[in-house]
C-alpha positions as CSV (number, residue, x, y, z in Angstrom):
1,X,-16.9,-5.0,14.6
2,X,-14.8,-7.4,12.4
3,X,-15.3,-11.2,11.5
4,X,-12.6,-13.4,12.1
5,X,-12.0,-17.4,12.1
6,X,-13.2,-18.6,15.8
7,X,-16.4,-19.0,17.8
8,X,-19.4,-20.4,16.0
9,X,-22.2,-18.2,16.7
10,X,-25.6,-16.5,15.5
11,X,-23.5,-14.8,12.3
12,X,-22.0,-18.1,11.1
13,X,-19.9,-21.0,12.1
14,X,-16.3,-19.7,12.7
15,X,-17.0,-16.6,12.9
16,X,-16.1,-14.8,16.0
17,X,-16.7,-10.5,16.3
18,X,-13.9,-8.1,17.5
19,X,-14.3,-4.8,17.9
20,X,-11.7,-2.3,16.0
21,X,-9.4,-1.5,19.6
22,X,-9.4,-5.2,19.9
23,X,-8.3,-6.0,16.4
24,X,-5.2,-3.7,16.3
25,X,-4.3,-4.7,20.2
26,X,-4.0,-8.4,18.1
27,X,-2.5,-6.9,15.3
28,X,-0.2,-4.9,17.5
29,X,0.5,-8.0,19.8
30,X,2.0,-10.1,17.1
31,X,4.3,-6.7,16.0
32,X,5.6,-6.7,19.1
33,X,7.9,-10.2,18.3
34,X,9.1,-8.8,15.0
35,X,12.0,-6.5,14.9
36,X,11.8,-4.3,12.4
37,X,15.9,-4.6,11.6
38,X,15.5,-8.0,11.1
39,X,11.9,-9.2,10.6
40,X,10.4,-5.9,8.5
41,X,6.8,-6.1,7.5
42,X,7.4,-6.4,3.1
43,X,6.7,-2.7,1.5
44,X,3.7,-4.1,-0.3
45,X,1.8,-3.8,3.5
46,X,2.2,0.2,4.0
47,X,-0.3,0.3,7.2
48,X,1.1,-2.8,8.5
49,X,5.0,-1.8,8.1
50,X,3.8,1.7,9.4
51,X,2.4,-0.1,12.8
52,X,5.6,-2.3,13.1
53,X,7.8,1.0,13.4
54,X,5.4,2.7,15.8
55,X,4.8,-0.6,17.8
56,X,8.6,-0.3,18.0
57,X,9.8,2.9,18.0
58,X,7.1,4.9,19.2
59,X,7.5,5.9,22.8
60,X,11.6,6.5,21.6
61,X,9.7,10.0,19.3
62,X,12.2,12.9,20.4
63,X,10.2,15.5,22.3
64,X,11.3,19.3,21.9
65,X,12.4,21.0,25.0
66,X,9.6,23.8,24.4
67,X,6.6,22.2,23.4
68,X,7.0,18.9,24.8
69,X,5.5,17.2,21.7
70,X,7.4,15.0,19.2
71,X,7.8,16.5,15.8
72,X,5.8,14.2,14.1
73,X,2.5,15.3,16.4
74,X,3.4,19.2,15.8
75,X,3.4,18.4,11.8
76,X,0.2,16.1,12.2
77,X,-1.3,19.4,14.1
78,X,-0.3,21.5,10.8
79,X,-1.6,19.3,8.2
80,X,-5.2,20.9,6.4
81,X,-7.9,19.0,7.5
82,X,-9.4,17.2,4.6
């Protein structure tokens, strides 16, 4: 659960709780009006810039005509779990 500005409730005035799928469907929301061409997330915010791309480019992943999975899921399968 994350805090954000809102409700006033039994944690604090203002304070409204979000669970994590519900803070990144917000997150991703807002993404969704920003080209990344013309309205890129600054460098300086990795994990945001890295959701703009996949909010906009990632059903367009190229799928191989054997596995059926984009090349970025068969390298993600290959990495050593840490």
């Amino acid at each position: 659960m994350f805090g954000a500005a809102g409700k006033k409730g039994l944690r604090g005035e203002g304070i409204e709780l979000k669970t994590l799928p519900e803070f990144i469907a917000e997150i991703s929301q807002e993404l969704e009006t920003k080209h990344p061409m013309r309205q890129a997330i600054p460098e300086n915010l990795p994990l945001l810039r890295a959701m703009q791309f996949v909010v906009h480019w990632g059903k367009e992943a190229p799928k191989t005509h054997t596995t059926g999975a984009s090349p970025v899921a068969r390298l993600v399968r290959t990495l050593p779990a840490t």
